[in-house]
C-alpha positions as CSV (number, residue, x, y, z in Angstrom):
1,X,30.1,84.8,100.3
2,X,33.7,85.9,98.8
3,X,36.7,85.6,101.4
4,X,37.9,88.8,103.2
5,X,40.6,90.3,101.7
6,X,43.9,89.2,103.3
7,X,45.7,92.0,105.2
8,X,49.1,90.4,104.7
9,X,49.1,90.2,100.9
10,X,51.5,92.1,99.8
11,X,50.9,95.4,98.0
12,X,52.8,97.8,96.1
13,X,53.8,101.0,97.4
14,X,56.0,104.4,96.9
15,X,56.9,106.3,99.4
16,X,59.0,110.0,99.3
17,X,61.7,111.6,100.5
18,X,61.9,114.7,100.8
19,X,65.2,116.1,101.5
20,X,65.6,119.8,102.5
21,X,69.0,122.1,101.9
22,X,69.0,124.8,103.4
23,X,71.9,124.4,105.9
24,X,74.0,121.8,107.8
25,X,73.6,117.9,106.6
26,X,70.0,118.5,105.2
27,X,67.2,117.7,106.8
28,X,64.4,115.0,105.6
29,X,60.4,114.8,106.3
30,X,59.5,112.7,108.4
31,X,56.3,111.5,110.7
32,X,55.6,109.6,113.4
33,X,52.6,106.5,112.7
34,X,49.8,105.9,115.6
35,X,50.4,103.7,118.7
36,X,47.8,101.5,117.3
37,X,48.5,101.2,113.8
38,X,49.0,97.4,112.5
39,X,51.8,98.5,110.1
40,X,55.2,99.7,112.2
41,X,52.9,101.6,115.1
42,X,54.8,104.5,116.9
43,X,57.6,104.2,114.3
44,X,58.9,107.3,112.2
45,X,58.5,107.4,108.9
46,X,59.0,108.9,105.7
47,X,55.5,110.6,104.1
48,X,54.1,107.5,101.5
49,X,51.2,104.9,101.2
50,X,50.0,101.6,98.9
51,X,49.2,102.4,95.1
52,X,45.5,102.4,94.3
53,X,43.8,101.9,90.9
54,X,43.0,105.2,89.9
55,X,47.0,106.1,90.6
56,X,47.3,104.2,86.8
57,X,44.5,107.0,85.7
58,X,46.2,110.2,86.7
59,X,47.9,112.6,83.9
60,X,51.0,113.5,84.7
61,X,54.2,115.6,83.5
62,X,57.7,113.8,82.0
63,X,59.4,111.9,85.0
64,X,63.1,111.2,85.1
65,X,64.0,109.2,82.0
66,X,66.3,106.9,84.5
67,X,64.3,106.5,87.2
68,X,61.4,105.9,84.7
69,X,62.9,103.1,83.0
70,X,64.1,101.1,86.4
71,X,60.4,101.4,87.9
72,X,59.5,99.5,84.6
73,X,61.5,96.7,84.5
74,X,59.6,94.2,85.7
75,X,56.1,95.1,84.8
76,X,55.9,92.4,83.0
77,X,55.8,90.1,86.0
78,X,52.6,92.0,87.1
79,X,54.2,95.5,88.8
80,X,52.4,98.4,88.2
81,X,53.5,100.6,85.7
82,X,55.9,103.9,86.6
83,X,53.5,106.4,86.3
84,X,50.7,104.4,88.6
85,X,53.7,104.5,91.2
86,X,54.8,107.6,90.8
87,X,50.9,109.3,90.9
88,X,50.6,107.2,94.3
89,X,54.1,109.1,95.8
90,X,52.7,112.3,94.8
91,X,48.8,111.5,96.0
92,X,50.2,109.7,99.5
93,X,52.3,113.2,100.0
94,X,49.5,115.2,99.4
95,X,47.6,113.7,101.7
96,X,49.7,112.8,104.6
97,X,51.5,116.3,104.9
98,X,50.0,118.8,102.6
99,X,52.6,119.2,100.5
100,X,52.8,119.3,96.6
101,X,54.9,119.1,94.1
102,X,54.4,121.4,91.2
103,X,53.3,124.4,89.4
104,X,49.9,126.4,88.7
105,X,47.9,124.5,86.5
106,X,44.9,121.6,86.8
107,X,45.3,118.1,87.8
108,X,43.1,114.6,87.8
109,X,44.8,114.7,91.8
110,X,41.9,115.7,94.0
111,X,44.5,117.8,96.4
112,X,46.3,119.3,93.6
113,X,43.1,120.2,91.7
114,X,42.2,122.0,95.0
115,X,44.8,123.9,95.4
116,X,45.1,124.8,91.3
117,X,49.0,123.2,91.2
118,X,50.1,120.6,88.3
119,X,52.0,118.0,89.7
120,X,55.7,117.9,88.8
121,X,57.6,114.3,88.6
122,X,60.3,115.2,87.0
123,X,62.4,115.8,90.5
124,X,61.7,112.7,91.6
125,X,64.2,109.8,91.9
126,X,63.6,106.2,92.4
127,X,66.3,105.6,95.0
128,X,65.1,102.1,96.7
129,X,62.8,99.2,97.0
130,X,62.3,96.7,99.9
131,X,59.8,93.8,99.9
132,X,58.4,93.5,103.6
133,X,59.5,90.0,104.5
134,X,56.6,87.5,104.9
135,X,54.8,86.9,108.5
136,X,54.0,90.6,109.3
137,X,50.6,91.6,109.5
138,X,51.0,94.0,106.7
139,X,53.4,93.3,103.7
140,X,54.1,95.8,100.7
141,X,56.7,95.9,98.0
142,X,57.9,99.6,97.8
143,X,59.5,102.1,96.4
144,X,61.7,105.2,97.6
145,X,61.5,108.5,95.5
146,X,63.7,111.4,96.6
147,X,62.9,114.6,96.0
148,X,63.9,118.3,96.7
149,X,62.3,120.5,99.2
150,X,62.8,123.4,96.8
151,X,60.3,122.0,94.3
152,X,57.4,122.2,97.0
153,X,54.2,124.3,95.7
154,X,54.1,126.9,99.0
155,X,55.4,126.4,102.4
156,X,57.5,124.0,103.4
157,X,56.4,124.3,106.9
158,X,52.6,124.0,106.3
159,X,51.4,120.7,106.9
160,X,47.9,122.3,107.7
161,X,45.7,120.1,105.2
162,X,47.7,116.9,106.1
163,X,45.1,113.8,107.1
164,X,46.0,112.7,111.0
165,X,47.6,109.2,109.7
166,X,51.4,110.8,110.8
167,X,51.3,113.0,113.4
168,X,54.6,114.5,114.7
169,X,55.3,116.0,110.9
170,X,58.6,117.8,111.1
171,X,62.3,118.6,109.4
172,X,64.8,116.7,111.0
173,X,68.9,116.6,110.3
174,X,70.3,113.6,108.7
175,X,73.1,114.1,111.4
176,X,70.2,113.5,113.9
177,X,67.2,111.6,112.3
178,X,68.5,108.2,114.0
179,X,67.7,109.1,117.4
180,X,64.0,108.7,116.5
181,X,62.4,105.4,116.8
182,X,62.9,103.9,113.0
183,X,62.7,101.1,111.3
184,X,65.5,99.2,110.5
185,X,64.7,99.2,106.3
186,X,64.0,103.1,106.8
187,X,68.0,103.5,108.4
188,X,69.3,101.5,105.4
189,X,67.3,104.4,103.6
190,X,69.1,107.4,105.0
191,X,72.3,105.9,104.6
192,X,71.8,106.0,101.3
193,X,70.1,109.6,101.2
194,X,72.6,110.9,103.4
195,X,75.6,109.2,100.4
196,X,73.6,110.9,97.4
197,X,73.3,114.0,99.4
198,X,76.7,114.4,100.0
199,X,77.2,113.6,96.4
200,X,75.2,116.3,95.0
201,X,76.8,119.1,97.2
202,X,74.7,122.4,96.5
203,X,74.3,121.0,93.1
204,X,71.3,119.4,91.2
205,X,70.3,115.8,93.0
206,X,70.6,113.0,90.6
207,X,69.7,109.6,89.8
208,X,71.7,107.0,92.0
209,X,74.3,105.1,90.2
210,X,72.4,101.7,90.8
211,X,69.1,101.2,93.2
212,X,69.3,99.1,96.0
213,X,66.5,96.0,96.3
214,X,65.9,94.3,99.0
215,X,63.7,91.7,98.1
216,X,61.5,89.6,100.2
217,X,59.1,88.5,98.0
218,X,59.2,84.7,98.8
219,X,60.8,83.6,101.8
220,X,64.4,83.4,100.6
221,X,65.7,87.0,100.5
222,X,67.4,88.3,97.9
223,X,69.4,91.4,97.7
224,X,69.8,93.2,94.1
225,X,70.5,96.6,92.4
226,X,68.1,97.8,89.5
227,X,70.4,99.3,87.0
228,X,73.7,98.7,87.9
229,X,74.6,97.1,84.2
230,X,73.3,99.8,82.7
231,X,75.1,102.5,84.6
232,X,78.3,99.8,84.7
């Protein structure tokens, strides 16, 4: 008989952001887990899940040449490849609020095919990563996309065909997302939303200059930032 699977290995993951601004400081998306859930249970959250096979297998549009090219750059040490993460930020949004990311066409994304929307990645920007550090009961290795409200397929307020993992789903101001219960890596998060908000103004949100890694992938963390030679 093969061993069980270990619930602690870690997995890769992408989770989105999506940042909505239409007054004030911007608001983000955010939902609360279950009491009972083994990973961070009553936290808040941002909308996002682990990366499964068939992400790899998905078609999908031209994605941000920058934020392409720092997903990739250690693929070679086993990571999955940008578009298998960025097909699981779009598929883990789908399903958790409803919400897609597109335009009328077909798509190999059961949601999106539903709903007759082509998935757009081009909006989205790879803004973090953070390793879960060993000893939890759940680890993964995942990454942050940001995204704009405006490039939502429908309602922004619609979270009708979301699935009941986050309950709680609504728009909340950066000036007062930190008076829900969050964890710590997802307040290091909207600090750095919150500084490429402010940034962009009313104008078009853009790759960060660097993305911040926290990396705690053995038990000596590490802290890095993916592409700050390039952008030096």
């Amino acid at each position: 008989m093969s061993a069980a699977p270990d619930p602690a290995r870690l997995r890769d993951a992408a989770t989105v952001i999506l940042l909505r601004r239409d007054g004030g400081s911007g608001r983000v998306l955010m939902g609360q887990r279950g009491a009972n859930a083994a990973f961070m249970p009553s936290k808040y959250v941002f909308p996002g899940g682990a990366v499964d096979a068939a992400d790899a297998e998905v078609t999908l549009g031209p994605a941000d040449p920058v934020s392409h090219a720092r997903l990739g750059f250690d693929v070679a040490s086993g990571a999955p490849g940008p578009d298998a993460l960025l097909g699981a930020a779009l598929r883990e949004l789908a399903e958790e609020t409803g919400l897609l990311i597109g335009q009328p066409g077909d798509s190999d994304i059961a949601l999106y095919r539903e709903a007759g929307v082509q998935p757009d990645i081009s909006g989205l920007h790879f803004v973090f990563r953070a390793v879960t550090p060993p000893g939890r009961p759940r680890r993964f290795d995942a990454r942050f996309f940001l995204a704009d409200a405006a490039q939502i397929h429908g309602d922004p307020d619609d979270f009708s065909r979301a699935c009941d993992e986050l309950s709680h789903l609504h728009w909340v101001g950066l000036d007062e997302v930190r008076a829900l219960q969050l964890p710590f890596i997802t307040e290091v998060v909207l600090a750095e939303i919150a500084s490429i908000a402010a940034a962009a103004g009313e104008g078009k949100l853009r790759p960060p200059a660097s993305v911040p890694f926290f990396d705690n992938r053995d038990c000596a963390p590490r802290f890095a930032q993916i592409g700050a030679a390039a952008c030096a």
